[in-house]
N, C-alpha and C positions, 0 to 999 in steps of 0.2 A: 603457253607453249611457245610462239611465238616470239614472244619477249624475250625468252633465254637463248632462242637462236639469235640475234642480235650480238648476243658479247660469244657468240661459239668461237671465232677466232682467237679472241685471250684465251678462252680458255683451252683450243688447241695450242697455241705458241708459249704456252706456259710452259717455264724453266720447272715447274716444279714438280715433287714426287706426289702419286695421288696422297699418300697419306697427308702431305703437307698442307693440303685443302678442309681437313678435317679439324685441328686445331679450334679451331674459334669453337666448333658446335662444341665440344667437351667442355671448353673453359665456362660457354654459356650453361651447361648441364650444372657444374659445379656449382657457378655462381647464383644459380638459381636454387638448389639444394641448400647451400648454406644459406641465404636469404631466407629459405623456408624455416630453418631448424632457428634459426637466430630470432624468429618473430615468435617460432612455438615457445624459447626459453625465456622469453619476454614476458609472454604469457602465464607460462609457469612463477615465476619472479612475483608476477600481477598479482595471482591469486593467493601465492604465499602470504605476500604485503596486507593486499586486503583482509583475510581471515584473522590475521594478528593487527591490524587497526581497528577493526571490530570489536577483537576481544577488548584489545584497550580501552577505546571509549565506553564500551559496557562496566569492564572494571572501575575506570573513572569515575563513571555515573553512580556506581553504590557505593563509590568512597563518597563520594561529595556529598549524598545523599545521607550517610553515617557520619560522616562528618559535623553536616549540619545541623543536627538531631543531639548531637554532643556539645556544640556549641550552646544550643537551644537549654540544654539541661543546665552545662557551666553557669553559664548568664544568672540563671534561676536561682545556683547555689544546690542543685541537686533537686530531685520530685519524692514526693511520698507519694504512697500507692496501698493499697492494700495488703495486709501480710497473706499470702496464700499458698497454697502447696506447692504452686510453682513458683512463687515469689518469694524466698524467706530472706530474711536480713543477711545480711553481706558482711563476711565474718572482717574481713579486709580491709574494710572502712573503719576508718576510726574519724568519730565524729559524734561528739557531746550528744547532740541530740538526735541521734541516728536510729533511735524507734521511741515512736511516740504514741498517744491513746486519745483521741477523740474524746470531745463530753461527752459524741454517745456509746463511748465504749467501742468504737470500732479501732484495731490495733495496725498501726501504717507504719509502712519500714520505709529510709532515705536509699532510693535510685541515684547512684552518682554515674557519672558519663559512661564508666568505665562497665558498673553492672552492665546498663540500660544497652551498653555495644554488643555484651554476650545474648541477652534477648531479644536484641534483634536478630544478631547473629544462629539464632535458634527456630525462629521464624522463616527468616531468609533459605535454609537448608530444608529447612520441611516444607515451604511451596514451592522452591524454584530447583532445591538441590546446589544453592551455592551457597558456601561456605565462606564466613567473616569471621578471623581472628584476630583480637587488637594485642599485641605484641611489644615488648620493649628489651634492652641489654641489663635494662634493670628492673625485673618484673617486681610487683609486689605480690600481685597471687601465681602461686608457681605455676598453673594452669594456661599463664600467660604468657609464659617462655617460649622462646623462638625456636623453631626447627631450624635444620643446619640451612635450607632456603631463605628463610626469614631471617634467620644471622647477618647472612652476607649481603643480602639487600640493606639492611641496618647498615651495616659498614658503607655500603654503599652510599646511603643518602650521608651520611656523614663527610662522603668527600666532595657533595654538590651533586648529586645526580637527583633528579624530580623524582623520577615512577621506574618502575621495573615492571616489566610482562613477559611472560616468558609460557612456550605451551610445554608440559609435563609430558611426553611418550608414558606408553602403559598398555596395559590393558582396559582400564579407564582413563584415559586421556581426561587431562585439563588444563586449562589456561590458568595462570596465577600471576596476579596483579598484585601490587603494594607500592603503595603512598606514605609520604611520613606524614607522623601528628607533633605539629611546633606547637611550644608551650605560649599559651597567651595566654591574659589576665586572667581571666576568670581559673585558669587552671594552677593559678599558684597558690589557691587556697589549701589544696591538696597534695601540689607537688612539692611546693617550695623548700620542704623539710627533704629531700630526696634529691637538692644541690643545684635542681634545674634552675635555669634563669629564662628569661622574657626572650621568644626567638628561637630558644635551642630544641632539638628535636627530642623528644620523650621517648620515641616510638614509632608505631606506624600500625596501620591495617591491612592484614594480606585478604585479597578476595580470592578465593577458588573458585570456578567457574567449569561445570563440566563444557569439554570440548565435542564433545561428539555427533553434537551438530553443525555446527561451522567446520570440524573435517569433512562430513558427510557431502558437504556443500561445495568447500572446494576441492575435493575428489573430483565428485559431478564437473563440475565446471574445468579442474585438468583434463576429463575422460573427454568431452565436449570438445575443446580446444587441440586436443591430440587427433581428433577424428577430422575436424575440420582441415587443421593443417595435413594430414595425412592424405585426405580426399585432393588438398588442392594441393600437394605435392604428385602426385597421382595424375591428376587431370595434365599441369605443365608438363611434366616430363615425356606422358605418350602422347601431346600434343607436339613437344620439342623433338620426339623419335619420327614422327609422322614426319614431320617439316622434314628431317635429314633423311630420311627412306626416299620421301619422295623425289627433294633434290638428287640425291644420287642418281635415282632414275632415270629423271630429264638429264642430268649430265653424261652419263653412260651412251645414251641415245645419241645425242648428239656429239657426242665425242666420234660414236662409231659413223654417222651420215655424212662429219665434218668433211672427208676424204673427197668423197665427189656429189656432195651437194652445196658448197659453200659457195660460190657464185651465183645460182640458183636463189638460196634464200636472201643474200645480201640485194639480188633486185626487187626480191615480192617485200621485204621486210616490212617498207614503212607501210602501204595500203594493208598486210594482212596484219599487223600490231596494232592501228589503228581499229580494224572490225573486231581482230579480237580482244580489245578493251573494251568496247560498245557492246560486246555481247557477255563478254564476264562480270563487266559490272551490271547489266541487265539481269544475266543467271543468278547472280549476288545479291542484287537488288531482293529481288523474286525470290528464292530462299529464306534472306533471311523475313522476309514479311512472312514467307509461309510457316516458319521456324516459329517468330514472335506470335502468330497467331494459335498455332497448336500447341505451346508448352507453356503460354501466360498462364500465370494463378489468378488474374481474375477474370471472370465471364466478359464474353464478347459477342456481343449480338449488332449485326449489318440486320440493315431493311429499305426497303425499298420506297419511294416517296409517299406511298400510300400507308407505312408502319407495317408491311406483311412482312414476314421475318425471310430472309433469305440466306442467311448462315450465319454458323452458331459453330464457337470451338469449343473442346473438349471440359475445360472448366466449366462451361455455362450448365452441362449437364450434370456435373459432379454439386455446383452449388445449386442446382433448381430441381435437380432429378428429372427432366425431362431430357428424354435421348432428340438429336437433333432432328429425328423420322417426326418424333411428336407433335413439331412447331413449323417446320417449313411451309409457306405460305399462308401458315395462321397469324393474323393481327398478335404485336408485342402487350395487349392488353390484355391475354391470358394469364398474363402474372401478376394483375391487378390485385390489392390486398383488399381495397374498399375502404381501406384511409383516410384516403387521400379525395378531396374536390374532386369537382369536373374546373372548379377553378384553378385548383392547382395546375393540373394537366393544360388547361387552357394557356396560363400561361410560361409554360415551360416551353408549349409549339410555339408560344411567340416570342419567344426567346430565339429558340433555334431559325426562324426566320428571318428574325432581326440579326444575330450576330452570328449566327451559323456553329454559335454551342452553348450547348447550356451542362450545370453539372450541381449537385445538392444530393441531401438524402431522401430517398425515395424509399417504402415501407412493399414488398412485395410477395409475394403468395408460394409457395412449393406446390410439386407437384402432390405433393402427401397433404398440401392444406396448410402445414407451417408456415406461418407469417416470420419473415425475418427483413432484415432493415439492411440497406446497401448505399454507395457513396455511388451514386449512376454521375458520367461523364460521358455526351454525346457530343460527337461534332459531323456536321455536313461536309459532304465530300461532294464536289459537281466539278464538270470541266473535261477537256480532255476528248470529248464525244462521248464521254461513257456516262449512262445514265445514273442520275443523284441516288446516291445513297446515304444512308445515316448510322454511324459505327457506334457503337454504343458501351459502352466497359464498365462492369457490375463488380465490386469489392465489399464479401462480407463484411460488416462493421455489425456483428450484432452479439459476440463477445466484447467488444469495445463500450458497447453501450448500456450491456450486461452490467459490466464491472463500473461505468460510470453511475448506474443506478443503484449501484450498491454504493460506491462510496459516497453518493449523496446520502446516503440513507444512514450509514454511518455517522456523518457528518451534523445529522440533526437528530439522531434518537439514543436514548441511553442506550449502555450497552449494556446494562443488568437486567432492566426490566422490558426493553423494546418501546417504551415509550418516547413521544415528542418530548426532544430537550428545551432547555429554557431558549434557546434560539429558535426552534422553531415555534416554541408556541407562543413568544412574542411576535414573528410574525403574522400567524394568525388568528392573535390578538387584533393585529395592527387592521388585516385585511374585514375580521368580525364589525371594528369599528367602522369600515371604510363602508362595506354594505349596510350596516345598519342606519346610517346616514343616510345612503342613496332611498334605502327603499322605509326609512320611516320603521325600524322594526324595533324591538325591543330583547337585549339579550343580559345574560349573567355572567361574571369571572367573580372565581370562588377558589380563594388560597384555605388547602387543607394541611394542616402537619399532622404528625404521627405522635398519640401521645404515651407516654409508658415504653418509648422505643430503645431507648439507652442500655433498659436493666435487660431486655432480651438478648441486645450482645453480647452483655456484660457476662450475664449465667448460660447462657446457650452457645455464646459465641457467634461470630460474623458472620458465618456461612450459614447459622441458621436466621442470622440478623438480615443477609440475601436474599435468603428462600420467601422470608415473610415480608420484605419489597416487593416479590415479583407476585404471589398472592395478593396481595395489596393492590398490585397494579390491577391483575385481573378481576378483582372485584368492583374495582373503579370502572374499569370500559364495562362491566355488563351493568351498571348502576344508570347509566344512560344512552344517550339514544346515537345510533351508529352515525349520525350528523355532527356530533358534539366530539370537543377535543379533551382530553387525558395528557398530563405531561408530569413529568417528573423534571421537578426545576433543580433538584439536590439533596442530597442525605434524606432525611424523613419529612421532605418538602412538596406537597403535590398542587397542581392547578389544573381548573377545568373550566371551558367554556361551552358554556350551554348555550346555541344560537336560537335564535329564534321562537323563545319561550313566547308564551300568549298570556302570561301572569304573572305576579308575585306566587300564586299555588305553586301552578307546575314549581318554580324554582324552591320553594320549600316540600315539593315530595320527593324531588332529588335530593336535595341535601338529608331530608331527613332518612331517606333510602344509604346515602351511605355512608352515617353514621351509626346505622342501626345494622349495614353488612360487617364495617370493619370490627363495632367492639362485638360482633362474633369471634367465640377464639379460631387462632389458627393451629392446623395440627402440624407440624413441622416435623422432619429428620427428627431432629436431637431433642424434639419435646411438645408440650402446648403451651403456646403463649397468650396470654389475649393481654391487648393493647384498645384503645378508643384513638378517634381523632376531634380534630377541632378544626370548626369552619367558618369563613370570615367569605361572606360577600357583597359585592357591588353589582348594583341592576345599573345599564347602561339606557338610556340618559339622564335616569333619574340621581345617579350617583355621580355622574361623570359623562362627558362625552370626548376623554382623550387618554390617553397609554396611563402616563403620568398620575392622572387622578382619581382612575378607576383600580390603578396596582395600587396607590396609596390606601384607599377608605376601604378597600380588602383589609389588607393588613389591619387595618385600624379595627375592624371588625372581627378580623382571628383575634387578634390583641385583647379585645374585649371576654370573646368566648374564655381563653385563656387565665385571664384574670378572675373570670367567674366561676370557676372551675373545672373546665375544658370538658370536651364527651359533648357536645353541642353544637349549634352553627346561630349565626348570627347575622341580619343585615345590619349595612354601615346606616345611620342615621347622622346628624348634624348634630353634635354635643354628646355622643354614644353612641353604639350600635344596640340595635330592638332583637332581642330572640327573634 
């Protein structure tokens, strides 16, 4: 108030009309609007971009992917395969020896690149719903002629253009990607009568990709962005109406006083501009602390040198569920989870004594009994004559630690069966050995594969080829004792460590336990299958005492089982493995 009386002379002596005072605030209105709208269309831009760089590299990724797989075939000169209902010879190829008959009478048709692209391409649609068609200006199977999209991307790559993406409007929306396919070596065996030469484009593969997840996503992410800028359009402006209301006010005012008080204030000026700086930054001061402490998102607990709690803001309640009636002048050790030491605690105070804060994660208690885990940040406050206090500020972190314990979890177990992958069960491999050293014990690693696993894909299919992994798995964990580790190192690859066996028995009534669970049949979705396994192991220190030589005389011990006609286990021995 003060301060504006100070320049009240300008602005009585002012030449100018009131409206002419107003100017600036409109231009700032403006320029703050467009600022707003200009960062939302930026946004919008963003998310267009990204949803179509997405599709892209997805489309990339199963061209290169089909690609590869082509190459793979070329190189080969084409694959035989089985003749079967859904495989029949390919009327389109011409090729001498393009169905052929086994000695033992099994009849196998040649897969050239170009079949081998449509069944994957058949594959791809029935689990993902994206569709691959490999396409040319010169088809050979009419099937493989281009729509008027696929046309003009042809032309396109013709005149140097890489890739084409492009999202489809619709009713089903999709993205549709295409790549050309350059003739190389291996593919002149086929083309070369059809003019191509070494280099030239043949064709290309268009991938369809439903869209209607990636729109879904960036809608969301528009809708998000629109709210945001709309909120902080919103907020600026009736911050910027406030600011002009209220100027006008004090100018009004003092416009009208100017008449016969301006001598008056011109002598109190500087002593009252002076207090009333020292008292508005004071009131400011004090606000906004009281501001920051009532509307933080994370808890905030003060206490007194003794740890009795002597105020608590309104988050502390929402994250602990205690109302702040609950805890006033009760010890901050109410939220104790039982964690944590008396040492930890021990020196956390001596932390805070020596450097006057300490901060880490701390494991703490709800009012309801919920243990949840928090990032605590205290610092001592003393001086001033007011007595010490200690501020204390508590940040959920237990969604944070949630989703880290999952992705470690991730990180070291298959994802089919839930088992320890080969990384972690060579770690605790590594740690089995490290304590069996220390304490003198004696333990087992025991490599099982799966035997007969092939033909149950083969006739049953992968899905039911899944179901009887993950059976598998479970019959593995109840086959031993909830001490001992299960892992699935790959395909129909299992390993187990049995710690702290007290014999060669114990380790053969495991093994013989389950070999004797798995060639149980299994009953699956799509049928019954029964398979056997084969078992190869090394007793530790007898076999080995390091990663290297105990994974090796395993092996050497399946090898044997295998050799001898598998459905069995076997110790490693020096010159063979001993049933």
């Amino acid at each position: 108030m003060h301060n504006c009386t100070m320049s009240m002379p300008s602005i009585v002596s002012s030449p100018r009309g009131p409206g002419s005072r107003w100017w600036l605030p409109s231009l700032l209105f403006v320029a703050v609007g467009s600022a707003v709208m200009a960062s939302w269309a930026l946004d919008w831009r963003h998310a267009e971009d990204t949803m179509q760089s997405m599709a892209r590299e997805r489309g990339a990724a199963l061209f290169q992917l089909v690609e590869l797989a082509r190459d793979w075939n070329a190189r080969h000169g084409g694959v035989y395969v089985p003749v079967s209902e859904t495989t029949r010879p390919n009327p389109y190829l011409e090729h001498q020896r393009r169905d052929v008959v086994t000695q033992d009478g099994v009849a196998l048709t040649m897969v050239n690149p170009a079949f081998m692209t449509r069944q994957l391409a058949e594959i791809a649609e029935y689990a993902d719903g994206v569709k691959l068609h490999i396409t040319s200006l010169k088809p050979i199977r009419p099937a493989n002629a281009p729509d008027a999209w696929e046309t003009e991307a042809l032309r396109r790559f013709e005149d140097g253009v890489d890739e084409v993406v492009e999202l489809i409007p619709g009713p089903s929306p999709v993205h549709r990607y295409m790549a050309p396919l350059k003739v190389k070596q291996a593919c002149l065996a086929c083309h070369a009568k059809q003019g191509y030469t070494l280099g030239q484009i043949r064709g290309g593969i268009s991938v369809t990709m439903p869209a209607g997840h990636l729109l879904a996503v960036r809608d969301s992410e528009l809708v998000r962005t629109s709210m945001v800028h709309a909120l902080v359009l919103a907020i600026i402006m009736a911050l910027l109406h406030l600011l002009v209301a209220r100027t006008r006010r004090h100018v009004a005012a003092l416009e009208k006083l100017a008449a016969t008080q301006e001598q008056v204030i011109a002598e109190r000026t500087g002593s009252l501009m002076t207090a009333n700086q020292d008292l508005a930054r004071q009131v400011v001061e004090r606000e906004l602390a009281a501001a920051v402490f009532q509307n933080a998102a994370e808890a905030i607990i003060v206490t007194d040198d003794a740890g009795l709690i002597v105020q608590v803001n309104p988050a502390f309640s929402i994250i602990t569920g205690y109302e702040s009636s609950d805890v006033l002048g009760r010890p901050v050790s109410l939220l104790k989870s039982g964690r944590h030491s008396r040492e930890f605690f021990t020196g956390m105070w001596h932390g805070l004594k020596r450097d006057g804060r300490w901060q880490g994660e701390v494991w703490n208690r709800r009012k309801d009994g919920e243990i949840f885990v928090v990032w605590l940040s205290i610092t001592r406050i003393a001086g001033g004559g007011q007595p010490v206090r200690f501020v204390a500020t508590l940040t959920d972190i237990t969604r944070r630690k949630e989703l880290e314990e999952k992705l470690r979890h991730q990180a070291y177990h298959d994802p089919l069966t839930g088992l320890p992958n080969r990384a972690l069960f060579a770690d605790r491999l590594q740690v089995a050995i490290s304590q069996a050293h220390r304490h003198g014990r004696m333990f087992a690693l025991c490599f099982a594969d799966l035997d007969k696993f092939k033909p149950v894909n083969d006739q049953l299919g992968h899905a039911a080829g899944d179901d009887l992994l993950i059976e598998t798995a479970r019959r593995l964990r109840v086959s031993v004792r909830a001490a001992d580790t299960v892992a699935r190192l790959g395909g129909d690859e299992f390993g187990a460590i049995l710690t702290e066996v007290g014999s060669r028995a114990e380790v053969e009534e495991v093994a013989a336990r389950i070999v004797a669970e798995l060639a149980r049949p299994f009953e699956l979705k799509a049928g019954t299958a029964s398979i056997s396994c084969s078992i190869g192991v090394a007793l530790f220190p007898e076999h080995g005492v390091d990663v290297d030589t105990l994974q090796h005389n395993a092996d050497a011990a399946l090898y044997a089982v295998k050799e001898a006609g598998r459905n069995a286990y076997r110790f490693y021995v020096i010159g063979g493995a001993e049933n």
